[in-house]
C-alpha positions in Angstrom: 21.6 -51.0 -71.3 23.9 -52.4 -68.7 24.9 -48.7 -67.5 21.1 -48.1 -67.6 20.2 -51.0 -65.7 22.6 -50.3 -62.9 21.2 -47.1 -62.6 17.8 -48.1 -62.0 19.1 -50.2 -59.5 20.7 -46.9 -57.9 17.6 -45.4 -58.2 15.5 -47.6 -56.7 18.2 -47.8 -53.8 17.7 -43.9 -53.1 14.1 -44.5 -52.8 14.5 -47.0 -50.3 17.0 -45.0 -48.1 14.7 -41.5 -48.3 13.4 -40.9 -44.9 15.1 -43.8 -42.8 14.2 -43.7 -39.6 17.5 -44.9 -38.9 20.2 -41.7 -37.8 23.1 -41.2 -39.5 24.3 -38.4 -37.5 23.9 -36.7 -34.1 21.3 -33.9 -33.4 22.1 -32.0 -30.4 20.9 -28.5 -29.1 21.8 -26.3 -26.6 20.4 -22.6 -26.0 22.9 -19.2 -26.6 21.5 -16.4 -24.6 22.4 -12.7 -24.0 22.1 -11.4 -20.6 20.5 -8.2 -22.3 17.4 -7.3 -24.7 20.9 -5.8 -26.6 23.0 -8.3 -28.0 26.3 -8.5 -26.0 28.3 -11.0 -25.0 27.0 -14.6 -25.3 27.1 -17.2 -22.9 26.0 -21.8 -24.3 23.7 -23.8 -22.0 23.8 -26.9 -22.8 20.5 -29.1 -22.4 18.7 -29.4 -19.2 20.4 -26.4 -18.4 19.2 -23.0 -16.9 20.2 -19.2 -18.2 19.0 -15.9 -17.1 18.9 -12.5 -19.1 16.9 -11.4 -22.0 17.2 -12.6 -25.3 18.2 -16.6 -26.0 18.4 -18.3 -29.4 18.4 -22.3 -30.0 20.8 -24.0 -32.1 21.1 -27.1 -33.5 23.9 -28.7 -34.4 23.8 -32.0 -37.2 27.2 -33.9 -37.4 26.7 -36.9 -39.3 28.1 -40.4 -37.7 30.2 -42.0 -41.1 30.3 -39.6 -44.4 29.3 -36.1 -44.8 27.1 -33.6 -44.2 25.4 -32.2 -47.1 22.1 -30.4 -46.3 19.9 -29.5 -43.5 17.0 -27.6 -42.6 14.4 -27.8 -39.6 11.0 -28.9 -40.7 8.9 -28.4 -37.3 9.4 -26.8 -34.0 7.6 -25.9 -31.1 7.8 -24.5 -27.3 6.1 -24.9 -24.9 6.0 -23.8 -21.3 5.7 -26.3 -18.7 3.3 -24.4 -16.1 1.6 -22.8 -18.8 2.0 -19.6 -17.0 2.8 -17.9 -20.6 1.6 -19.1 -23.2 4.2 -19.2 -26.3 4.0 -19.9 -30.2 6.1 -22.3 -32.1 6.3 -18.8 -34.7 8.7 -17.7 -31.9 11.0 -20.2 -33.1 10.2 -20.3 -36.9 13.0 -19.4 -39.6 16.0 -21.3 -38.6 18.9 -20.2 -40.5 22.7 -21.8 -41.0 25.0 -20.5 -38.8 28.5 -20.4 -38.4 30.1 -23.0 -36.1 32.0 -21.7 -32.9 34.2 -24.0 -30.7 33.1 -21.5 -28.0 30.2 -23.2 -27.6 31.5 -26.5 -28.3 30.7 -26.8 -32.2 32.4 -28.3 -34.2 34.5 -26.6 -37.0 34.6 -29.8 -39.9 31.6 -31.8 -41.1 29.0 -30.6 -39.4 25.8 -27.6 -40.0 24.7 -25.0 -37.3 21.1 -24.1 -38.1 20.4 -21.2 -35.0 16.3 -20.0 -34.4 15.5 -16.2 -34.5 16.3 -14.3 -30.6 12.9 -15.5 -28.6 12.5 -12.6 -25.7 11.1 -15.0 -23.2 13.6 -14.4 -20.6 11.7 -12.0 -18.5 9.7 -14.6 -17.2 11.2 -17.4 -15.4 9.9 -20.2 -16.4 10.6 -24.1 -17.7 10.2 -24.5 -21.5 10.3 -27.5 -23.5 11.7 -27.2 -27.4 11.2 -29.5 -29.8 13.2 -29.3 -33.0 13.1 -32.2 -36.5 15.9 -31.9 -38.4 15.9 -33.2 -42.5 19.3 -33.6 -43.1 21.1 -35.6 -46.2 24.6 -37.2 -45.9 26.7 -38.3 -49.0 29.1 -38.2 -50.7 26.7 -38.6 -53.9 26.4 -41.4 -55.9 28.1 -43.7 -53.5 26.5 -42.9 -49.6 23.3 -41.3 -50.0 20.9 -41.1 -47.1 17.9 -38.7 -46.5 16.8 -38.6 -42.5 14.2 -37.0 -40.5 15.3 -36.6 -36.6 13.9 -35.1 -33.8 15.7 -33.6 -31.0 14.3 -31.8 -27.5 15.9 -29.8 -24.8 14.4 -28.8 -21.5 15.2 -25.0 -20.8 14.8 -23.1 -17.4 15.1 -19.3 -17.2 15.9 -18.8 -13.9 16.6 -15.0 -13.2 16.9 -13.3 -9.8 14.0 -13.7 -7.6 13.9 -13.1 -3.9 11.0 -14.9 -1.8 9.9 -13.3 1.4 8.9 -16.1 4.0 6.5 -13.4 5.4 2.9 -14.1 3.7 1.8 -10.7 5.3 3.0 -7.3 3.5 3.0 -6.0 6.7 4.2 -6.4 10.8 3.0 -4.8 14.0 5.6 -3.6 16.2 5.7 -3.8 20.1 8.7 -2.6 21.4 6.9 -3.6 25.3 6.5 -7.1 24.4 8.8 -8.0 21.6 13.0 -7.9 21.4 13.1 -7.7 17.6 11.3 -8.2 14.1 12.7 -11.0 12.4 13.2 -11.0 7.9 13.9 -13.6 5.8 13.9 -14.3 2.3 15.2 -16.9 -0.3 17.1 -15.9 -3.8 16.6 -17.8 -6.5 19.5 -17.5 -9.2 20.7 -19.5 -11.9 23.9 -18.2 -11.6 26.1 -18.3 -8.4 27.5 -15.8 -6.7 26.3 -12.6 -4.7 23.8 -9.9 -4.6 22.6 -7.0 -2.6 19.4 -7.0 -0.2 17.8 -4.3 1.2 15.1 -3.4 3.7 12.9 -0.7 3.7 10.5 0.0 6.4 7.3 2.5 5.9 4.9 4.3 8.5 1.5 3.2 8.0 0.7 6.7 6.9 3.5 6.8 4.4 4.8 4.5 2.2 7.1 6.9 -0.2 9.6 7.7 2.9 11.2 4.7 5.0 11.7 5.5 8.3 14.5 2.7 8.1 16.5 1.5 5.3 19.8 -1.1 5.5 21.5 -2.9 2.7 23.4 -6.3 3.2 26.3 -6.8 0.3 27.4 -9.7 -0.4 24.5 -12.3 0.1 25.1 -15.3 -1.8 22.4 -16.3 -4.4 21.3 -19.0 -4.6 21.2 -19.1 -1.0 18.9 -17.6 2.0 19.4 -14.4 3.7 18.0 -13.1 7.0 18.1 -11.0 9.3 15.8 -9.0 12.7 15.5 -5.7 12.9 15.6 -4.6 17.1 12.9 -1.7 16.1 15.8 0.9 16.2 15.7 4.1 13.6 18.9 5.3 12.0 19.6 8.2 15.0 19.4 4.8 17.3 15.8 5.5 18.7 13.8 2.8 19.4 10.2 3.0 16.7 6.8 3.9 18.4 4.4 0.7 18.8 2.5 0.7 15.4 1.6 -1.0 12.1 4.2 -1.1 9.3 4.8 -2.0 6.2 8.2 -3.1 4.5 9.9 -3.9 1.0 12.4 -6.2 0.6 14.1 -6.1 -2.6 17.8 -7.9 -4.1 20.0 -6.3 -7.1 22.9 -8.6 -8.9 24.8 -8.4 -11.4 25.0 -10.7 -14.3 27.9 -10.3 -15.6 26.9 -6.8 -16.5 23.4 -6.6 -16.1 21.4 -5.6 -13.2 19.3 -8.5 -11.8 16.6 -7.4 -9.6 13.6 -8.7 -7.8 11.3 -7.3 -5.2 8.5 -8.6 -2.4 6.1 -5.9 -4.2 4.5 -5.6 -7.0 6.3 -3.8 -10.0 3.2 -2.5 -11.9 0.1 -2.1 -9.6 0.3 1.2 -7.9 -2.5 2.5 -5.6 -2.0 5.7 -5.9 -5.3 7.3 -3.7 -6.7 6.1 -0.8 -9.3 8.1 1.0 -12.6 7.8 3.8 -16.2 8.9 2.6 -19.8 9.0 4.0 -22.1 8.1 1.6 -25.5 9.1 0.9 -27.3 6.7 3.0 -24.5 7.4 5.9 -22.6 4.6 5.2 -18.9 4.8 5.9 -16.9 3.8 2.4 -13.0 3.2 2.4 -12.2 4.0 -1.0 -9.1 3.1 -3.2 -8.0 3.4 -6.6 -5.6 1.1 -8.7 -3.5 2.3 -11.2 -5.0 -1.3 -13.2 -6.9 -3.6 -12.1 -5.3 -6.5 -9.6 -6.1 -10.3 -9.0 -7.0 -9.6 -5.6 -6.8 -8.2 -2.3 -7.3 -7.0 1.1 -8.0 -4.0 3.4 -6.6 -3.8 6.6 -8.2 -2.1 9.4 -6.2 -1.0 13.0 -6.7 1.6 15.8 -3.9 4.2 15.6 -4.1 3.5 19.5 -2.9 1.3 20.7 -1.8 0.7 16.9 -3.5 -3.3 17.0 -5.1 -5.1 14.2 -8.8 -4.9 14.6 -10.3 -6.3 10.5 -8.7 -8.2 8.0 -11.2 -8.1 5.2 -10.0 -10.0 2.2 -11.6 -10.7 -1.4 -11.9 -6.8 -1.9 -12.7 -5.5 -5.5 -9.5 -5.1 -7.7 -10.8 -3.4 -10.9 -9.0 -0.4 -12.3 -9.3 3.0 -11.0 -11.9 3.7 -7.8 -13.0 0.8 -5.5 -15.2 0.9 -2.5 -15.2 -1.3 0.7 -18.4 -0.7 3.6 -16.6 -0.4 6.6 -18.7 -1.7 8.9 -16.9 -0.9 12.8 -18.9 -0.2 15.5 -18.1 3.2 17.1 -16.4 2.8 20.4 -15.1 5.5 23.1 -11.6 3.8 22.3 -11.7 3.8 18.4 -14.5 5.8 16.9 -15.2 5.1 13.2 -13.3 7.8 12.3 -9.8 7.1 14.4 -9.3 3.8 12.0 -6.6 3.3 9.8 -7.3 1.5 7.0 -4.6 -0.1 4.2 -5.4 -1.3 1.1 -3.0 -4.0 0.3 -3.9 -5.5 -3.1 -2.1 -8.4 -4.9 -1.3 -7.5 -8.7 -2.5 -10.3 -11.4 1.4 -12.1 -11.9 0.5 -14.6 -13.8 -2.4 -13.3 -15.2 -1.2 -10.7 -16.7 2.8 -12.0 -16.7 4.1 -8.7 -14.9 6.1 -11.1 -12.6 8.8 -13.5 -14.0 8.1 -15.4 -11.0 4.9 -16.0 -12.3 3.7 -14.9 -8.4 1.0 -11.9 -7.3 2.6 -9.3 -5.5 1.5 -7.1 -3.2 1.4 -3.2 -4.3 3.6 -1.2 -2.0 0.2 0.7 -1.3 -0.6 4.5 -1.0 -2.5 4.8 2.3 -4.9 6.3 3.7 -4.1 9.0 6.1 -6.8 10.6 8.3 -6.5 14.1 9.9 -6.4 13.1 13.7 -7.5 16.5 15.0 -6.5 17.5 18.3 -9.4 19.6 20.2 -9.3 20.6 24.0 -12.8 21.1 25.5 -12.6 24.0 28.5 -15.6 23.5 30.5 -15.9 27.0 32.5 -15.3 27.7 36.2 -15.3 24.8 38.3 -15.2 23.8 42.0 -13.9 21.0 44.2 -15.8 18.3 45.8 -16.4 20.5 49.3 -18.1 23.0 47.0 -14.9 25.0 47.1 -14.0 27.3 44.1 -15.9 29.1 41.4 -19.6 27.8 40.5 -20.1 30.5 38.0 -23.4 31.8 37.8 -26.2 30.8 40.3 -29.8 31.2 39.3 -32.9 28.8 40.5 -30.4 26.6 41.8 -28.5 25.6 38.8 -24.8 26.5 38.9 -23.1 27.1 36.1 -20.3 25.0 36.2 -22.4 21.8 36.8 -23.9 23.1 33.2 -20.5 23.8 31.5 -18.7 20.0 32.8 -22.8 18.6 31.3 -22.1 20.0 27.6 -18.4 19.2 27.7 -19.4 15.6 28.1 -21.9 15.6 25.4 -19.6 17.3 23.0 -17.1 15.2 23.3 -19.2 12.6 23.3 -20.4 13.9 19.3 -16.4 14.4 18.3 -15.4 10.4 19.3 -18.8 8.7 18.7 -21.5 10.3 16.9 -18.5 11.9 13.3 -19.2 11.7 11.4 -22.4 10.5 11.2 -24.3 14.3 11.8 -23.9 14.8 8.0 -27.1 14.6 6.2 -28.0 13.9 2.4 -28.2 18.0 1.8 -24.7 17.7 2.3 -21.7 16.6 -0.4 -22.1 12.6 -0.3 -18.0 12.6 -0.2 -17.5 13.8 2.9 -14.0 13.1 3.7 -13.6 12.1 7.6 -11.7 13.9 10.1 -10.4 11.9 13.3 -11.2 14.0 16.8 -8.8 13.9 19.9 -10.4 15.3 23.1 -8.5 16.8 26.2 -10.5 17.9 29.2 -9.1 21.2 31.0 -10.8 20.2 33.8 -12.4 17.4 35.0 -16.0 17.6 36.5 -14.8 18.2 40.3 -11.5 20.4 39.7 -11.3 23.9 40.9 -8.4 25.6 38.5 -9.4 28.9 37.7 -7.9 31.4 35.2 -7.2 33.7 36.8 -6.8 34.5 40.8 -9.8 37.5 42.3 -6.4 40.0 41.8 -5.8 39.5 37.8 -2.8 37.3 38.8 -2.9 34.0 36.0 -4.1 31.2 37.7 -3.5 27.6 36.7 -5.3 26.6 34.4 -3.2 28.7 31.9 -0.2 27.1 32.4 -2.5 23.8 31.9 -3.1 25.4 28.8 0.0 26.1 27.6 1.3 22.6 28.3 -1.7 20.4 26.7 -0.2 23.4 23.5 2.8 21.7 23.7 2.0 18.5 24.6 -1.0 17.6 22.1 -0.1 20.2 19.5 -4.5 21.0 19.2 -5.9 22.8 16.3 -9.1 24.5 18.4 -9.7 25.1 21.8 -14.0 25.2 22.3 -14.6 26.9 26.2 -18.2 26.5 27.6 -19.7 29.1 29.4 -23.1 29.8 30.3 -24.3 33.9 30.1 -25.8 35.9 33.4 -27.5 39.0 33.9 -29.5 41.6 36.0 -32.4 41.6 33.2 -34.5 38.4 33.1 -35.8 38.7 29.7 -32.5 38.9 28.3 -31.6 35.3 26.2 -29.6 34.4 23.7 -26.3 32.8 22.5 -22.7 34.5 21.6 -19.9 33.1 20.3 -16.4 35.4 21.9 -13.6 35.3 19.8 -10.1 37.1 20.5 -7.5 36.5 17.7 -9.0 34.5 15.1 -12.5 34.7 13.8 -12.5 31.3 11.3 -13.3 28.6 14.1 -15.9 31.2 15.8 -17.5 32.0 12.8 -18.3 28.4 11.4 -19.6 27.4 15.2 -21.9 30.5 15.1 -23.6 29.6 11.4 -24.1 26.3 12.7 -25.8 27.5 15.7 -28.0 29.8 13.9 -29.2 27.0 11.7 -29.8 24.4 14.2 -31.8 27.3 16.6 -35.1 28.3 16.1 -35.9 31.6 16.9 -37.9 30.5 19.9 -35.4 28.6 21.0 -32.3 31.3 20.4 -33.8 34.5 19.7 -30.4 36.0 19.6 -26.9 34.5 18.4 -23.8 36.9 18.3 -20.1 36.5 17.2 -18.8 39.0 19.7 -15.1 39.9 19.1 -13.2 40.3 22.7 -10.0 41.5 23.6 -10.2 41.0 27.1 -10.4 37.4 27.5 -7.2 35.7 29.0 -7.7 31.9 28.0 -8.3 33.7 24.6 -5.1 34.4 24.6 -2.9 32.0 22.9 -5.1 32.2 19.9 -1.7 32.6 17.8 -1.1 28.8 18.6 -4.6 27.2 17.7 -8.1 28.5 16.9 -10.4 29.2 19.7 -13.1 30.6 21.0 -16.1 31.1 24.0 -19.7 29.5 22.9 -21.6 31.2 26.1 -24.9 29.0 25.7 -27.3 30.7 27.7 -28.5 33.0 30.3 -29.2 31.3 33.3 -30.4 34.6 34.3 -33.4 33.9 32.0 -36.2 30.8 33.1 -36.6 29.9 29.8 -32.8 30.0 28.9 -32.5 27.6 31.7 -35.0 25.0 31.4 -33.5 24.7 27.8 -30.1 24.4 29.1 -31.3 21.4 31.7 -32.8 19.7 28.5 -31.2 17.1 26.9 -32.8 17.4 23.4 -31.4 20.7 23.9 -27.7 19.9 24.8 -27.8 18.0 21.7 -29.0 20.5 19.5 -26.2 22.5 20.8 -23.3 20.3 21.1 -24.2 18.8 17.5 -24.0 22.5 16.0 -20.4 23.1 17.8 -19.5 20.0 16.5 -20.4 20.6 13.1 -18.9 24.3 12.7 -15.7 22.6 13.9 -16.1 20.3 10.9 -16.6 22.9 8.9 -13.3 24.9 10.4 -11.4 21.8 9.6 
């Protein structure tokens, strides 16, 4: 009865002690991580403390204060992450197993249980998480110390892997090299690790981000630390960069030990990978772009190729997936017609939204822009003379000279390639018309006398004019105005002269045959002619002669005199040179 009694007593004394709050040991954990998704070699952080790389496991170590250890398990755990960037599950942590004690990490090797969590793959995202781990654990030696005890234990975690911060909120910088000495860079690294890294710099064209025109890399930069650095606008042969709008990428590579570390200014996911102009329906002028998935937001920036200066920041653009549209809404000037804008589309990926940064930032795509065909085209207006009247006039009839006629149509043409393209497309045409950007060159001016040849076949100089603007402007057409003559009256009509290639004369004769009425042009030809000297360099761009008109002919003329008419005419030339293009 005694023995019975004593052991009721025992018992009830195990009852008592199951689930003291009071600790009998200490709980302590600390984080083992691999600086890999593979498991290599393993590196403790104790609490509070910050680790980089892929894969990290928690252990908890239960060393009792007075007896021994005989069991322990974990009964709850959970993670969380303290911005709530990325959301995680306590799963991630579930199924802690015992583990073998290494002094490496500062276990130790009697009395004590190692109980270490599954690999969590959280690492990719810098972050701070907060673990929480209760331990059940029972101390002995049974009968005499007996002790069942619940404690909880929680260790702040930072992942803190290699991210660079660019101190410029633009993704891009206009250069001046007449007003400015240098462009400066700057960035910050961010490293839970010391020790060094690489930065480098690229810088892009406007028109082409897949080729830097300039690319340096600095060894050796400390992280954590701050790096920085100006460019003086100078190009690898030592040439000083045209004034212009660029864009850059500033990116840093480490390794840790083994791993590469790397983090860029740009996004690493969003790609624009098209970019192009189009007229719609309703002749509104579209910048269109497409995302390789959608972004959190963004931006289209708008600048005159000449003199290469900011003229529209539009922001809150659409970012879905695939093609997006922005109404560009510039006034047409002389200076920067609608179709001589640049456009970029510089849109921020989601970062945290979608958790493709570990910086939980949005990045700006490194973006695919849009490049315009700037066309070069030199307008000839034919024969010429000086302010005394001296020179060629051309033809003479009922007092109109032709070269007052030819220097009145080169005006108006140019004026429909810089102000009026593209906006002579109607709906009958494809609503994606992509845009073209016109350069005009004058061979003469209005009161210049420079003929093309002298009265005894010798060149004269407005061939080596020619020749030079060749060079010079590198043009794809050359358009001459002319206007016909004869010793018949009745004769009227319009030809198009062509010498080497037929293409550019061609789509300017269709053009002119469907704008024409046969009242108004009872006769258009494409006349093929060998003799013609400014003709000539044909091999190096596509001319040709439009001759408008007889002058010879009253009707011929009054039409020639009429502006409705000069438009009619001008718009057609305009339009077959489209159509060349």
């Amino acid at each position: 009865m005694l023995r019975y009694s004593n052991g009721g007593v025992l018992i009830a004394l195990c009852l008592t002690l199951l689930f003291n709050a009071s600790a009998s040991a200490s709980v302590r954990m600390y984080a083992l991580w691999y600086p890999s998704t593979n498991f290599g070699q393993g590196a403790a952080v104790a609490n509070s403390g910050a680790t980089i790389g892929g894969q990290f496991a928690v252990r908890v170590v239960v060393q009792p204060n007075s007896g021994s250890i005989i069991t322990a398990s974990v009964i709850h755990q959970s993670i969380t992450e303290q911005t709530d960037t990325h959301p995680v599950s306590a799963r991630q942590l579930a199924e802690f197993e015992v583990a073998s004690p290494n002094p490496q990490y500062g276990d130790p090797t009697q009395n004590v249980i190692v109980l270490q969590s599954p690999f969590v793959n959280l690492a990719g995202h810098n972050g701070t998480y907060q673990i929480q781990v209760t331990v059940r654990y029972v101390t002995g030696p049974i009968p005499f110390h007996y002790g069942v005890y619940e404690e909880t234990a929680t260790m702040t975690l930072t992942m803190s892997n290699l991210v660079l911060v660019d101190s410029r909120e633009e993704p891009y910088f206009v250069w001046k090299p007449d007003e400015m000495t240098g462009v400066p860079f700057s960035a910050q690294l961010q490293h839970a690790q010391a020790g060094t890294c690489t930065v480098k710099v690229e810088i892009f064209r406007s028109e082409d981000n897949q080729n830097p025109i300039f690319a340096r890399q600095f060894d050796g930069v400390s992280r954590p630390g701050t790096w920085s650095w100006t460019w003086d606008g100078k190009l690898a042969d030592g040439v000083i960069a045209p004034r212009g709008v660029y864009t850059y990428r500033l990116s840093a590579l480490a390794y840790v030990p083994t791993l590469p570390d790397s983090d860029s200014n740009r996004s690493d996911s969003l790609r624009i990978t098209q970019t192009r102009l189009e007229v719609s329906e309703d002749r509104r002028l579209l910048f269109r772009y497409y995302l390789s998935e959608a972004g959190r937001d963004g931006s289209v920036l708008a600048f005159d190729p000449s003199p290469q200066e900011v003229i529209m920041w539009d922001v809150g653009v659409a970012t879905d997936a695939g093609w997006n549209s922005l109404e560009v809404d510039l006034p047409p000037t002389e200076e920067s017609p609608p179709g001589s804008i640049r456009y970029l589309a510089l849109t921020r990926d989601r970062g945290d939204a979608n958790g493709m940064d570990k910086a939980h930032r949005s990045r700006w795509a490194l973006p695919l822009n849009s490049t315009i065909p700037v066309v070069g085209v030199i307008i000839d207006a034919g024969h010429g003379q000086d302010p005394q009247g001296k020179g060629d006039p051309g033809a003479v009839h009922g007092g109109v000279k032709e070269a007052d006629v030819n220097w009145a149509y080169a005006w108006m043409l140019r004026s429909k390639f810089v102000q009026d393209h593209p906006f002579l497309t109607t709906p009958a045409w494809c609503n994606l018309f992509p845009l073209v950007a016109y350069k005009t060159y004058f061979l003469r001016n209005g009161n210049e006398h420079i003929p093309v040849t002298y009265p005894d076949g010798s060149e004269g100089p407005r061939m080596p004019r020619l020749r030079r603007f060749i060079k010079q402007y590198k043009p794809r057409m050359l358009v001459s105005l002319h206007c016909n003559a004869g010793t018949n009256p009745d004769v009227r009509g319009v030809e198009v002269l062509w010498r080497h290639n037929i293409d550019l004369a061609w789509c300017i004769c269709v053009r002119l045959f469907q704008s024409l009425t046969q009242q108004e042009a009872p006769r258009i030809e494409l006349i093929e002619r060998n003799d013609l000297r400014l003709l000539s360099l044909g091999d190096r761009m596509a001319s040709c002669i439009v001759e408008l008109g007889y002058l010879s002919n009253q009707q011929d003329r009054q039409q020639l005199l009429s502006s409705q008419y000069r438009h009619k005419q001008c718009g057609a030339i305009h339009i077959g040179c489209d159509d060349y293009n």
